[in-house]
C-alpha positions in Angstrom: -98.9 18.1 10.0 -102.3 18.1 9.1 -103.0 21.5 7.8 -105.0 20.4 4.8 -107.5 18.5 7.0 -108.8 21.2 8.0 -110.8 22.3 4.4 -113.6 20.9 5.9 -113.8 23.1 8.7 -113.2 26.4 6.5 -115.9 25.7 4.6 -118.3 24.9 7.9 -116.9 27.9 9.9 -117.2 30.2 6.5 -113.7 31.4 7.3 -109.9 30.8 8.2 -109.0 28.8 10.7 -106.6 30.7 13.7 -103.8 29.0 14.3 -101.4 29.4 17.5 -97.7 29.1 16.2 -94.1 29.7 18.0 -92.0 31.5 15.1 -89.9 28.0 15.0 -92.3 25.7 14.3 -94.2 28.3 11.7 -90.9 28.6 9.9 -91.2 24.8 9.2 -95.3 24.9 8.3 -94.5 27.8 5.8 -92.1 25.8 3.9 -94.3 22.4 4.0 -96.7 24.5 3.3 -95.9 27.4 1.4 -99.1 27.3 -1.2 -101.4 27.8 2.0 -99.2 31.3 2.2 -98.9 32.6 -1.4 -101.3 35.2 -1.5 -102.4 34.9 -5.1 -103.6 31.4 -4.9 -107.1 31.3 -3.0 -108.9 28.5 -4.2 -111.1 26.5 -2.1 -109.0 23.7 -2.0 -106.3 25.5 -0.2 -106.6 25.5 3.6 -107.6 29.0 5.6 -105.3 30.1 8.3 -105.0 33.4 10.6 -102.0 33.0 12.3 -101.2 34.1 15.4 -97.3 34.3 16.7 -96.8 32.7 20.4 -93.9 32.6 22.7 -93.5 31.3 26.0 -96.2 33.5 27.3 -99.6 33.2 28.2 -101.9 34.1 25.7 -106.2 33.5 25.1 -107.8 31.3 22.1 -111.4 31.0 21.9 -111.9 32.4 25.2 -109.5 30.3 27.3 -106.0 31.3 28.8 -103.5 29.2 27.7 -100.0 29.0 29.1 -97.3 27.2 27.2 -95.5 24.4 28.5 -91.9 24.2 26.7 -91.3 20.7 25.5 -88.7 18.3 24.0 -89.6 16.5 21.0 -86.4 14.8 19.4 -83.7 18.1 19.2 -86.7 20.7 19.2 -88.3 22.8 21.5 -92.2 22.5 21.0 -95.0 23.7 23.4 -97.6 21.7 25.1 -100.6 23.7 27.0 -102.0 24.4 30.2 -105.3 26.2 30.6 -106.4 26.0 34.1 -105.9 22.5 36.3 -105.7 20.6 33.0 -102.7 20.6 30.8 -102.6 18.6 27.4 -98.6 17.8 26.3 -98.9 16.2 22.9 -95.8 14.2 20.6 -93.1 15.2 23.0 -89.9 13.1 24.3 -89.4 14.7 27.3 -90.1 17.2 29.6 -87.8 19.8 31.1 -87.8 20.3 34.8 -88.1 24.2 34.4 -91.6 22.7 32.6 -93.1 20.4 35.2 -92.9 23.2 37.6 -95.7 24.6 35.8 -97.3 21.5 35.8 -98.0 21.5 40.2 -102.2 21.1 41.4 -103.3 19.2 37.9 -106.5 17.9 38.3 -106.2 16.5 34.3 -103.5 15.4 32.3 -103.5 14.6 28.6 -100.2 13.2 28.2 -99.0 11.6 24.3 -97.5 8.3 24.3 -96.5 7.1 21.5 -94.0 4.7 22.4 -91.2 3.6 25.1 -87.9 3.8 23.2 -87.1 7.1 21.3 -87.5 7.4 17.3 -84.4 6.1 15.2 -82.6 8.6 14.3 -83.5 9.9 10.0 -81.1 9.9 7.7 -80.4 13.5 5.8 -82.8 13.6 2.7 -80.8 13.2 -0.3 -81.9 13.8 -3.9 -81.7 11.2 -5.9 -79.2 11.1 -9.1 -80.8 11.0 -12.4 -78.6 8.5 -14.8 
């Protein structure tokens, strides 16, 4: 969830950044990052984003058809890409059979691998008490 690292490249490109979002996961970067989405607060130190809705169809970014691969990471559904014989699956747990279908006559695969057993589960978040 790097959304502020990308300052560097607003100021560079001279403009927002597009970003390529399911609803889902967009729900979770407007609450981490809901000051990047208040409309009154522009300053520079605030990260630039168009962003663009995506669902399990194909769509074009920067002149490339992408397909989306659906993926497992821990309980959610994320998307990985395919754009021609490459397809690049990043911080995923698993992958669905209806998914590796769409993954047949690969000629690249960038595939994440973080590690062999799965995460430990997290613990609800609870506030602290204030004695």
């Amino acid at each position: 969830m790097g959304l502020d690292d990308i300052r560097p490249f607003n100021y560079h490109q001279g403009g927002p950044i597009p970003i390529y979002v399911s609803p889902a996961a967009f729900g979770t970067i407007e609450r981490v990052f809901d000051y990047v989405f208040r409309p009154k607060e522009r300053a520079t130190t605030i990260p630039k984003v168009s962003v663009n809705l995506i669902s399990d169809e194909p769509f074009e970014a920067a002149g490339l058809r992408l397909e989306p691969i659906p993926l497992i990471h821990g309980h959610e559904t994320i998307y990985g890409y395919r754009f021609g014989n490459a397809a690049y699956l990043t911080d995923h747990s698993s992958i669905p059979d209806s998914s590796l279908d769409k993954l047949h006559g690969l000629d690249v695969l960038f595939l994440d691998a973080l590690r062999h057993r799965p995460h430990p589960p997290i613990p609800p978040y609870r506030m602290p008490s204030r004695q």
